[in-house]
C-alpha positions as CSV (number, residue, x, y, z in Angstrom):
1,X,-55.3,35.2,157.6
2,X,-57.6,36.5,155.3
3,X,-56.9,35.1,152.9
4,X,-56.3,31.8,153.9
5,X,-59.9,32.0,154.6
6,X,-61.2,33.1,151.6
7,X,-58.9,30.1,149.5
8,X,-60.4,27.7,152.5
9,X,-64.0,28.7,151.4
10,X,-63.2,28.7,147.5
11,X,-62.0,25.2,148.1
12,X,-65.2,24.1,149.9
13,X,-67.7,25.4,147.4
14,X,-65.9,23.4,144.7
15,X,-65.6,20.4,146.7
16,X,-69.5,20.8,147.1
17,X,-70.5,21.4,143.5
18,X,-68.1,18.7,142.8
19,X,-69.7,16.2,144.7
20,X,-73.0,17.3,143.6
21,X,-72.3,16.5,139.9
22,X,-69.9,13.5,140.9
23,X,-66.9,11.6,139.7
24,X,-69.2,9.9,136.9
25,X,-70.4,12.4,135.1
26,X,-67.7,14.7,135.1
27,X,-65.8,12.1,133.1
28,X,-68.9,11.2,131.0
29,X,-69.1,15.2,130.1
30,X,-65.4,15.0,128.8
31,X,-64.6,11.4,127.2
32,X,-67.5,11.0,124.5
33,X,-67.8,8.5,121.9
34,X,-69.4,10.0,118.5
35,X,-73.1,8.6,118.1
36,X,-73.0,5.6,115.3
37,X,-74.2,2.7,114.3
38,X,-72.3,-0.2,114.9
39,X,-69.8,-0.9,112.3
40,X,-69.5,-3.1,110.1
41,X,-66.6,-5.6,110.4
42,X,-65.9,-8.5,107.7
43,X,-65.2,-12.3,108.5
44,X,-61.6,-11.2,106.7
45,X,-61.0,-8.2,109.0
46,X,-62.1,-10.4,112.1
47,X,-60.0,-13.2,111.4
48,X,-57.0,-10.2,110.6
49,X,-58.2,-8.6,113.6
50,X,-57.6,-11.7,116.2
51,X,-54.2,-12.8,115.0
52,X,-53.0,-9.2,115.4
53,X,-50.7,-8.0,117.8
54,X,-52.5,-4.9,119.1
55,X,-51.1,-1.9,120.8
56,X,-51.7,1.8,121.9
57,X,-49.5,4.3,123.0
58,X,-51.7,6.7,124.9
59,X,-54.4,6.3,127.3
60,X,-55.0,8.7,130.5
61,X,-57.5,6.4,131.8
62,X,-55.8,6.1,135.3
63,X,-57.3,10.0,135.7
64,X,-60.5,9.1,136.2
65,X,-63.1,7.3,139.6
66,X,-63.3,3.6,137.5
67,X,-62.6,0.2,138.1
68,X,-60.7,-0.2,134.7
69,X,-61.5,-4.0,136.1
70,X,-65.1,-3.6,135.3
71,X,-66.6,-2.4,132.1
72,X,-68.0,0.4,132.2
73,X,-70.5,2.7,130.3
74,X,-68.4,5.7,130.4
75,X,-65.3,6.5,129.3
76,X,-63.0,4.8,126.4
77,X,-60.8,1.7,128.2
78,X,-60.9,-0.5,130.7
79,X,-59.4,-3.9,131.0
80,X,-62.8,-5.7,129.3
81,X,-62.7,-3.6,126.6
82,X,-59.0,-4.1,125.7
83,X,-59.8,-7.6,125.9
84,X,-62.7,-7.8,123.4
85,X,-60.6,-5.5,121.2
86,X,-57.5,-7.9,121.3
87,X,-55.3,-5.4,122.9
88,X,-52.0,-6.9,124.2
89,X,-49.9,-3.5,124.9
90,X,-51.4,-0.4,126.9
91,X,-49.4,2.6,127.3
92,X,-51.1,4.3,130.6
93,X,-49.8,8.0,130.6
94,X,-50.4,9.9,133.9
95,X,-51.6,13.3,134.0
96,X,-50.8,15.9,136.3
97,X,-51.9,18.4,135.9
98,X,-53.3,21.3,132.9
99,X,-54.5,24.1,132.7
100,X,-57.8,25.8,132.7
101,X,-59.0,26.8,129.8
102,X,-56.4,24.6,127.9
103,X,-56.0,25.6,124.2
104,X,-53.8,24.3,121.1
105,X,-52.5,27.8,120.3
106,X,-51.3,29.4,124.0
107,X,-52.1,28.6,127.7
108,X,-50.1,30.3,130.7
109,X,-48.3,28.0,133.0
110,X,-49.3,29.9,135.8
111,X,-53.0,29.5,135.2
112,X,-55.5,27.3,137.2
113,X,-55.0,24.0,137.2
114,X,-57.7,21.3,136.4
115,X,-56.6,18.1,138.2
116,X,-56.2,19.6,141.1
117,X,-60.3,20.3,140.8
118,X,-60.7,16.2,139.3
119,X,-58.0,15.5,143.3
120,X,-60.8,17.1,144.9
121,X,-63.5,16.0,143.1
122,X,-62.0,12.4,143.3
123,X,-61.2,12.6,146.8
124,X,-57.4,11.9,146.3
125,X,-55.2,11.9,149.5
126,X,-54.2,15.5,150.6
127,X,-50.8,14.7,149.6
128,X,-51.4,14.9,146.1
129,X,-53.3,18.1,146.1
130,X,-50.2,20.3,145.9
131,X,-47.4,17.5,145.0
132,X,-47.5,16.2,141.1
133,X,-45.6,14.0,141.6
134,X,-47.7,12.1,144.4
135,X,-50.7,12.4,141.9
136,X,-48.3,10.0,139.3
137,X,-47.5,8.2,142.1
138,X,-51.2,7.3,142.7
139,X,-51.8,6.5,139.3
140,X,-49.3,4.1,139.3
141,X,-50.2,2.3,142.6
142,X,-53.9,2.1,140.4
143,X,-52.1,-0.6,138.2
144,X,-50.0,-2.2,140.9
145,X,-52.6,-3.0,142.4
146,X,-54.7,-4.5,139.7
147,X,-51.4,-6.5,138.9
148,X,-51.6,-7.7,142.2
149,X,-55.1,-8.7,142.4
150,X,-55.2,-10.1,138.8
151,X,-51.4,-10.9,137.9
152,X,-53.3,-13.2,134.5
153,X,-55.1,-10.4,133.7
154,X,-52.5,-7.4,133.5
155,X,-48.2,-7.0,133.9
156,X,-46.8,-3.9,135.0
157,X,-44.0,-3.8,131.9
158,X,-41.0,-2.5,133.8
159,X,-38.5,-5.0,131.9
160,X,-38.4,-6.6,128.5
161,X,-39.1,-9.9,130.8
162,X,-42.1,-8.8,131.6
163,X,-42.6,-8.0,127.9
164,X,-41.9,-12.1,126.7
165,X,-44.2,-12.7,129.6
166,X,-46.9,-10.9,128.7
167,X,-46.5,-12.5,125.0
168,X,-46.0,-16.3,126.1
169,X,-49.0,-15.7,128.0
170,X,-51.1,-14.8,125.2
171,X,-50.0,-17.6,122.5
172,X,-50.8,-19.8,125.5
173,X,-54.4,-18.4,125.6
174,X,-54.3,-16.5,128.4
175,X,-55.5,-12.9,127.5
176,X,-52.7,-10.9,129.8
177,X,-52.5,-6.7,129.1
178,X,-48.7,-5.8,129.3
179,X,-48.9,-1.7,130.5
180,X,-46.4,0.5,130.0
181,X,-46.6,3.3,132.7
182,X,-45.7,6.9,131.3
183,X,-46.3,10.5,132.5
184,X,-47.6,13.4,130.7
185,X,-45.4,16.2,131.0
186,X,-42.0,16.2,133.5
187,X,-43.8,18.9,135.6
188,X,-45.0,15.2,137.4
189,X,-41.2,15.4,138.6
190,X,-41.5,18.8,141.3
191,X,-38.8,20.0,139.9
192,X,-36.3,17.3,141.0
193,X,-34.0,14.9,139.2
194,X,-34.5,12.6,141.8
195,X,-37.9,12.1,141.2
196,X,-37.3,10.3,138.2
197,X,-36.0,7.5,140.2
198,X,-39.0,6.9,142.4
199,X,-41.5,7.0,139.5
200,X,-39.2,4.3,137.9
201,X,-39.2,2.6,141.1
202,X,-43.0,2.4,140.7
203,X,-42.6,1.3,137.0
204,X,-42.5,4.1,135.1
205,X,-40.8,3.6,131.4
206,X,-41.9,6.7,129.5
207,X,-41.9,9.9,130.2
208,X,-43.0,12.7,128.3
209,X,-41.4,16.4,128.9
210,X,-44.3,18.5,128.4
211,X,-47.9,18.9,128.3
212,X,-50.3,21.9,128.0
213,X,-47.9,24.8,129.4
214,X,-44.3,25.4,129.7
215,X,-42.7,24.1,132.4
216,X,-39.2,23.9,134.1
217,X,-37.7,22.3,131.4
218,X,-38.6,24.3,128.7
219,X,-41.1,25.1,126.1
220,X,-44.6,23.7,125.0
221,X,-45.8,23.5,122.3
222,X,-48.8,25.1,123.5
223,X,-46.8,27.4,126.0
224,X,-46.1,31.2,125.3
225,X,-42.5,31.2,124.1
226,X,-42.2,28.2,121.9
227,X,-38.7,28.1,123.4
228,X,-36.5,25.2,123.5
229,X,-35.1,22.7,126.4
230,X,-33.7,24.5,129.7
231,X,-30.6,23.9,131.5
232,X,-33.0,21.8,133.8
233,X,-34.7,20.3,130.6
234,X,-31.4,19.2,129.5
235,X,-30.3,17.6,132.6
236,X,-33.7,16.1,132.5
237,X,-32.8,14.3,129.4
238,X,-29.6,13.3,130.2
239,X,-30.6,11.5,133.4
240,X,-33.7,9.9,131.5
241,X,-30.9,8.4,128.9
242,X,-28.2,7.1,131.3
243,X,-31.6,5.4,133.3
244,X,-32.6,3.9,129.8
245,X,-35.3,5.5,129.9
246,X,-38.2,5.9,126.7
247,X,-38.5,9.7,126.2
248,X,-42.2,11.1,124.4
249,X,-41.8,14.0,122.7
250,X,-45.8,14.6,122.5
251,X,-46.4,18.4,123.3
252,X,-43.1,19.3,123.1
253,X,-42.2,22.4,121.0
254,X,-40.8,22.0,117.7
255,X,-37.7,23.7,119.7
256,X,-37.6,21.0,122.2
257,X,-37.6,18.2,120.2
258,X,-34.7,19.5,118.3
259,X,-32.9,20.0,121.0
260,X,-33.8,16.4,122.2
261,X,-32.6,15.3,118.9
262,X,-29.4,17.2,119.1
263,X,-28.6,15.6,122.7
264,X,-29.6,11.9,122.9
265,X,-29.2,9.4,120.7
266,X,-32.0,7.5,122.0
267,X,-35.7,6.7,119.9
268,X,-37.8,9.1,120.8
269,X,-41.8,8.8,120.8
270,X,-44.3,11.1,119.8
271,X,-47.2,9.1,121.5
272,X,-50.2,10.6,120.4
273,X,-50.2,12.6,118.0
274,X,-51.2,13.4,114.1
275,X,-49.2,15.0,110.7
276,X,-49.1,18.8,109.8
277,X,-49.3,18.1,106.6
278,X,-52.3,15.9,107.0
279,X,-54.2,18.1,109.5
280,X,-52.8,21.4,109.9
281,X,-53.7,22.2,113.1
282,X,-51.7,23.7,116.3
283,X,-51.7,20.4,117.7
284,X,-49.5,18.7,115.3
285,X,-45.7,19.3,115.1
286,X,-43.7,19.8,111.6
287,X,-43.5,17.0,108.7
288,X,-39.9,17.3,108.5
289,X,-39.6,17.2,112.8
290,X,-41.6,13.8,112.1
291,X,-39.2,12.5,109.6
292,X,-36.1,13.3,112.0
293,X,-38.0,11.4,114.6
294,X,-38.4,8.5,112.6
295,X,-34.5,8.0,111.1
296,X,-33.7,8.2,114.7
297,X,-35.5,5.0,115.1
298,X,-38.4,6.4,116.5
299,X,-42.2,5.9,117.1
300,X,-45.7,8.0,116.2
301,X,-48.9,7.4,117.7
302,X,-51.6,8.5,115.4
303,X,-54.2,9.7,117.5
304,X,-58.2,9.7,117.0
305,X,-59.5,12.9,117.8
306,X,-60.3,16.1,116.1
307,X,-56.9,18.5,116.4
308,X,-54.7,15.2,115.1
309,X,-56.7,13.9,112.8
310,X,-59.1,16.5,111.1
311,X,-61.8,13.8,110.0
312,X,-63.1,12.0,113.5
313,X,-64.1,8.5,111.8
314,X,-62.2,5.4,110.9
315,X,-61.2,6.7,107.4
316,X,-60.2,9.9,109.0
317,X,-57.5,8.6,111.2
318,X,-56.5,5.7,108.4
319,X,-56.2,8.6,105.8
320,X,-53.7,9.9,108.7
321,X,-51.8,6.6,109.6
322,X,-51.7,6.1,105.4
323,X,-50.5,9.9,105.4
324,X,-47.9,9.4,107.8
325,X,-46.5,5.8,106.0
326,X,-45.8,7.9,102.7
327,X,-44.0,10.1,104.9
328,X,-41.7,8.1,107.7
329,X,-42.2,4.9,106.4
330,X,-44.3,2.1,107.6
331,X,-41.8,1.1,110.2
332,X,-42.7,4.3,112.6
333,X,-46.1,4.3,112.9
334,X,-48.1,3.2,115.2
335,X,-51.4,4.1,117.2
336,X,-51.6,6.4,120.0
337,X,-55.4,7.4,120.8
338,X,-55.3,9.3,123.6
339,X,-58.6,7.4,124.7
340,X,-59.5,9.3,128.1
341,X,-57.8,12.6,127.4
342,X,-60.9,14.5,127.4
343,X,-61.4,13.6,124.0
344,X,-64.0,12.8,121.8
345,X,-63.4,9.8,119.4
346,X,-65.8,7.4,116.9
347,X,-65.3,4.3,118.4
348,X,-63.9,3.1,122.0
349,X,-61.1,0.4,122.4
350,X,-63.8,-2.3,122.3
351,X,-64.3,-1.6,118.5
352,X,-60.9,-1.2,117.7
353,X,-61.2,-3.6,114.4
354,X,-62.8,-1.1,113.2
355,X,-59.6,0.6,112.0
356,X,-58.3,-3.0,110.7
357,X,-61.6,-3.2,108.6
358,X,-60.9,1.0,107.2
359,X,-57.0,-0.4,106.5
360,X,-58.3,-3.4,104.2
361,X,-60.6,-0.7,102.8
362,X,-58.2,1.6,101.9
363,X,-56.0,-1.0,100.2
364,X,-53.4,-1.4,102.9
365,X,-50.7,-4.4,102.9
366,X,-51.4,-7.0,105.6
367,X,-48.0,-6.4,106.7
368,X,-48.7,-2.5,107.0
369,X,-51.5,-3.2,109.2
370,X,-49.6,-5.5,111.5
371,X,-46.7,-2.9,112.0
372,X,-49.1,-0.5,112.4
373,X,-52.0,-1.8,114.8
374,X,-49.2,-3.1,117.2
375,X,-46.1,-4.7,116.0
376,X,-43.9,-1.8,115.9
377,X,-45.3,-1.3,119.5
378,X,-44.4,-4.7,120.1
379,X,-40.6,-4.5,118.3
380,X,-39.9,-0.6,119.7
381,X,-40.3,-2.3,123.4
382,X,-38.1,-5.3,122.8
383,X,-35.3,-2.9,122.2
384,X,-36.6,0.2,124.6
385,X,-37.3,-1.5,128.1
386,X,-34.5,-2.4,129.9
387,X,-33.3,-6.4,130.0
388,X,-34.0,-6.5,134.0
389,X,-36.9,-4.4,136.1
390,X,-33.7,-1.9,137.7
């Protein structure tokens, strides 16, 4: 009984600091836009920039207290933003939890766990304050809803119906956001294969295998044993193929993406993410891991923070996206800017042409920057989602 109490009382005295900082500024103190001035955008890159087809593969903005209907001064995306910036695919990615103290080089899976502090904070139902997979459930029921409420403004992308949809709305005017629901790390699944099936029921697509930590499925990249997939891991992965499913490899260990590669024949994503050879940082998987990923058919999301990209500016992650063309080919790459991840990036989703105006700078082809600001998005998803919503 003892302690029972003393866990009781530890979880009050968070609850209470929590409240007294608030939902708002604990996201203001982790999702920061660099200071700058605003950039300068040509007539050509403005013109480029509004006939693109625009899409990003990794936002965690569902984490956080916001009407992603409103703008808001905090934060990196919400549905006005992604409008002014011409956005027309939006990867939400659900996460579920990480660890305390969370590090690129090493973090034990049995250490304290972050989210359950932003559940608290947040004031989530109880349910999700010990299941993960409640907590993606949540997330989820966050776009449904706004689906509901504003079915012109945003489509759930279960099928690649909703996909033409979402594009015959927008040559008709209409500025409609096609999401594509994912989760950060299989850990959201409680250790059950039929889990997967009720997070596709609520119009989950992607699903990445790992986050910060090892889990039941095998190793992180930023776990303690770099190992590969587990029996469970494998199973995993088999039951995410024969559902059709689009598996990110983002955080996996160099291990566990082999042994993805070995086992499925699918295209895999790295969703956010940067290039070794570009910025060697713990963060980053192998050059040569990258280019197996890509003659698999598959997809990188270059990513706009520090441990992807090295250089945290528009040239910074355009010297990456240029990097990782020479390397995969221009076919592969796409972006994935982990907007809302507790990152700290130059621009927010509103000034996205900002990276169209670095591209023209840096010499790229037109075509280059089409493939790459979205239409490789766009093309990866006609093949990825399944025909119908089942």
């Amino acid at each position: 009984m003892r302690w029972i109490l003393i866990v009781s009382l530890a979880i009050v005295a968070v609850v209470v600091v929590g409240f007294s900082i608030g939902p708002g500024r604990l996201e203001q103190s982790l999702n920061q836009v660099l200071d700058h001035a605003p950039y300068a955008i040509s007539s050509e890159a403005k013109s480029l920039h509004a006939d693109l087809v625009v899409g990003d593969l990794h936002t965690d903005s569902t984490l956080w207290a916001r009407d992603l209907t409103q703008r808001a001064d905090r934060g990196h995306v919400d549905l006005p933003r992604l409008r002014e910036a011409n956005v027309a695919l939006q990867a939400f990615t659900f996460v579920t939890r990480s660890p305390r103290g969370q590090n690129y080089e090493s973090n034990d899976a049995d250490a304290p766990d972050n989210i359950t502090l932003v559940a608290l904070i947040q004031r989530w139902p109880v349910a999700t304050w010990s299941s993960l997979t409640e907590r993606a459930l949540l997330q989820a029921r966050k776009l449904a809803q706004i689906e509901s409420d504003e079915p012109r403004s945003l489509r759930v992308l279960r099928s690649r119906q909703d996909l033409d949809d979402v594009m015959r709305a927008r040559a008709e005017g209409v500025p409609m956001i096609g999401a594509l629901l994912g989760i950060e790390g299989a850990h959201a699944l409680d250790g059950s294969l039929g889990n997967i099936d009720r997070l596709r029921d609520a119009g989950v697509r992607m699903f990445g295998l790992h986050h910060f930590f090892d889990n039941a499925l095998g190793g992180s990249l930023h776990g303690t044993g770099g190992g590969g997939l587990s029996d469970f891991g494998r199973d995993v992965v088999k039951r995410l193929d024969d559902r059709g499913a689009i598996i990110d490899v983002a955080h996996s260990s160099e291990q566990s993406v082999r042994d993805v590669l070995a086992m499925s024949d699918s295209p895999l994503v790295v969703s956010h993410t940067g290039f070794q050879g570009y910025c060697p940082t713990p963060r980053n998987i192998s050059d040569e891991l990258m280019q197996q990923i890509a003659i698999g058919g598959g997809l990188i999301g270059v990513g706009y923070w520090d441990a992807a990209v090295c250089k945290v500016s528009p040239a910074g992650i355009v010297g990456a996206i240029r990097y990782g063309i020479d390397l995969v080919g221009s076919d592969h790459v796409a972006l994935g800017s982990d907007y809302d991840g507790s990152t700290t990036v130059p621009f927010d989703t509103s000034e996205l042409a900002a990276l169209t105006q670095e591209m023209l700078n840096q010499g790229f082809s037109e075509d280059e920057i089409r493939k790459v600001m979205g239409g490789n998005v766009l093309r990866f998803l006609q093949k990825a989602l399944p025909v119908n919503g089942a």
